[in-house]
N, C-alpha and C positions, 0 to 999 in steps of 0.2 A: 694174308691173315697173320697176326702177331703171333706170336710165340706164347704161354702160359705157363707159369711153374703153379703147381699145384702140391703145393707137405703133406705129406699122409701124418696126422696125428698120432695113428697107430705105433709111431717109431719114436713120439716123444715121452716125457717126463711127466707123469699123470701125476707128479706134485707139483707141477709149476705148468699143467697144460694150457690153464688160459694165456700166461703170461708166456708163452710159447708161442701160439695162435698169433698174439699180437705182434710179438716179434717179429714173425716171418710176413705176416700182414704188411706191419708197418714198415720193411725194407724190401716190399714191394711185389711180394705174392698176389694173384688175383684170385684163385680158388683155393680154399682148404678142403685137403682131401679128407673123405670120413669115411673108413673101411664098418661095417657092419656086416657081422658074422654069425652065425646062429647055430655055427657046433653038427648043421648039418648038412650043410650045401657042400661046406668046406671043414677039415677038423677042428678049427678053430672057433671059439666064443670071443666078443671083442666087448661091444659097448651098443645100446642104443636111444632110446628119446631122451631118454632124462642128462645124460650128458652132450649130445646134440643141444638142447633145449638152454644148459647151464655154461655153454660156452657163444651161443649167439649174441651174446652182450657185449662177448669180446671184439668182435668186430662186423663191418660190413659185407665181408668178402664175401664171394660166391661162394656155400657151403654145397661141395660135391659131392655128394652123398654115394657110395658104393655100395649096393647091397648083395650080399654075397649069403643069399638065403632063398631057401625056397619057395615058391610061390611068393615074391616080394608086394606085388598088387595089393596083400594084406593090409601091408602096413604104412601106405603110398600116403593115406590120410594121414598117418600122423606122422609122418615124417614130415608133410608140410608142416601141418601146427609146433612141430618141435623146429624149424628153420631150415629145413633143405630147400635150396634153390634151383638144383639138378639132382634127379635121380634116376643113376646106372643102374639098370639091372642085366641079369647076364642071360643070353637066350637058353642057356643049358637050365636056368630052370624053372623055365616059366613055357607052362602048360598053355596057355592060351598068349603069344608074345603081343600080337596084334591088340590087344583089348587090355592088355598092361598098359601099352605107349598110350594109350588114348584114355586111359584115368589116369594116369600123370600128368598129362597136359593138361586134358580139362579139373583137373585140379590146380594148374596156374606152375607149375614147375617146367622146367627142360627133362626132354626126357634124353635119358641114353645108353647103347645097347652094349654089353659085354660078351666077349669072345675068350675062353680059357685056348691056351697054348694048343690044343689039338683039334680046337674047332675049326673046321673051312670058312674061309669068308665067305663063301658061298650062300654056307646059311642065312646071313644078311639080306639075300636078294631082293625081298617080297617088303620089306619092311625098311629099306637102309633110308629111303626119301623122307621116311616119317618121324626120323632121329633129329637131335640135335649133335649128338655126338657119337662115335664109335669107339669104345674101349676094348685096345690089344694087351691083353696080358700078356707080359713077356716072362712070366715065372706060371707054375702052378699054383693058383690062390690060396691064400689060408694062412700064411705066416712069413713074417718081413725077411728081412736080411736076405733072401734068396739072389744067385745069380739070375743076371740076364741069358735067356736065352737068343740065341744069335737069329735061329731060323724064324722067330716070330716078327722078324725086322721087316722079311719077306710078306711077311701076310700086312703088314702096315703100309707097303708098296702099293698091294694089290686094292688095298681100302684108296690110298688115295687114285690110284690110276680110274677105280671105275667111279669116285668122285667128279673126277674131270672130264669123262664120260656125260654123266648127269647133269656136266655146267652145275654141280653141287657145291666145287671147293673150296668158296667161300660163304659157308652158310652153316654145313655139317664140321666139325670140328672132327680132330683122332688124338686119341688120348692114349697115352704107353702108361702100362706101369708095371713096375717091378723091378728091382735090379737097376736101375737107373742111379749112375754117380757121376761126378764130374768128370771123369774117366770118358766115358762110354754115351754120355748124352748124345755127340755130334752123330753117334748112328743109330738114335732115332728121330734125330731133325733131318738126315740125308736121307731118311725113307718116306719123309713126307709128316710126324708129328707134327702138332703144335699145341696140344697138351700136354704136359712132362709129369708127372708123377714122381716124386722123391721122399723119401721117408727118412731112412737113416741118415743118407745123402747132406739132410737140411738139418733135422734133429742129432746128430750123431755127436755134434759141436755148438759150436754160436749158432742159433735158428737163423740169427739178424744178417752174419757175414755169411753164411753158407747160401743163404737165398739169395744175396746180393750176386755173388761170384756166379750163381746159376743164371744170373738175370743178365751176367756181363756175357757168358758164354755164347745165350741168345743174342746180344746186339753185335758180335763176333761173327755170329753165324750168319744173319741175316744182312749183315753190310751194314 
């Protein structure tokens, strides 16, 4: 399974976001990442339909939609009608997880499951076949710049190993995020990633060359 860089918007230049989007698009991103926060799940307030909505013109990419809010099911409808193409939500807050993934799908999206730093993967167990993707947060959610955490590298191990268990590992994706720099990528492709997550990492500089060199590092890594 390829590698994917995914730019979390939340790190760019909200005067020049779309012209950002495109950048990283066009030198060869395949998901934009879009953190969605609601000030309760996480301390943070971020952005949501109407600037979802006002940047889908900008490109085609897979709009990865993050929701970092509670009871996220709410707002599943119209995160489709505003251009999400996947949407993450995180098992910590969702009351009913089993009945989320399945009005995401049957609303026509991927759905996929997040894990904050001190969740077991465990919790996954009953649900993980019914994902398209697993997201490990390797920071505690809610606000950019944060270090990587090392120990969540493990818990990315443990996603893939019981993937390959399942005869899943090409089907179910795993996605890092947080703390992710050109630095530090190669240990979360050696635990098994192939979703990458990047915010400042891609936006901090040129969108265009910073996505490039994260695109080289994957065909580096991969042979």
């Amino acid at each position: 399974m390829r590698t994917i860089l995914a730019p979390s918007i939340l790190a760019a230049d909200f005067k020049r976001l779309g012209q950002q989007v495109s950048e990283a698009a066009d030198a060869g991103a395949e998901y934009i990442h879009i953190d969605v926060m609601d000030g309760m799940f996480v301390p943070s307030i971020s952005f949501g339909m109407p600037v979802i909505k006002s940047i889908r013109s900008c490109t085609d990419k897979v709009f990865d939609v993050h929701m970092m809010v509670e009871e996220p099911g709410r707002y599943a409808g119209a995160m489709k009608e505003a251009g999400a193409d996947l949407l993450c939500v995180h098992q910590e807050a969702c009351c009913h997880l089993d009945r989320t993934i399945h009005q995401i799908r049957e609303l026509g999206m991927k759905a996929g499951v997040a894990l904050n730093p001190a969740t077991p993967v465990s919790m996954l167990d009953c649900i993980l076949e019914q994902v398209d993707m697993v997201l490990i947060m390797s920071v505690n959610p809610g606000f950019g710049g944060q270090k990587l955490l090392p120990y969540t590298m493990e818990k990315v191990r443990q996603v893939r190993d019981r993937l390959r268990e399942l005869g899943k590992e090409e089907q179910i994706r795993i996605q890092v995020d947080g703390g992710v720099t050109l630095g530090n990528v190669d240990q979360a492709l050696e635990a098994g990633a192939n979703v990458i997550v990047a915010g400042s990492a891609v936006f901090g500089g040129d969108a265009g060359a910073n996505t490039r060199e994260f695109l080289r590092k994957f065909e580096e890594f991969n042979g």
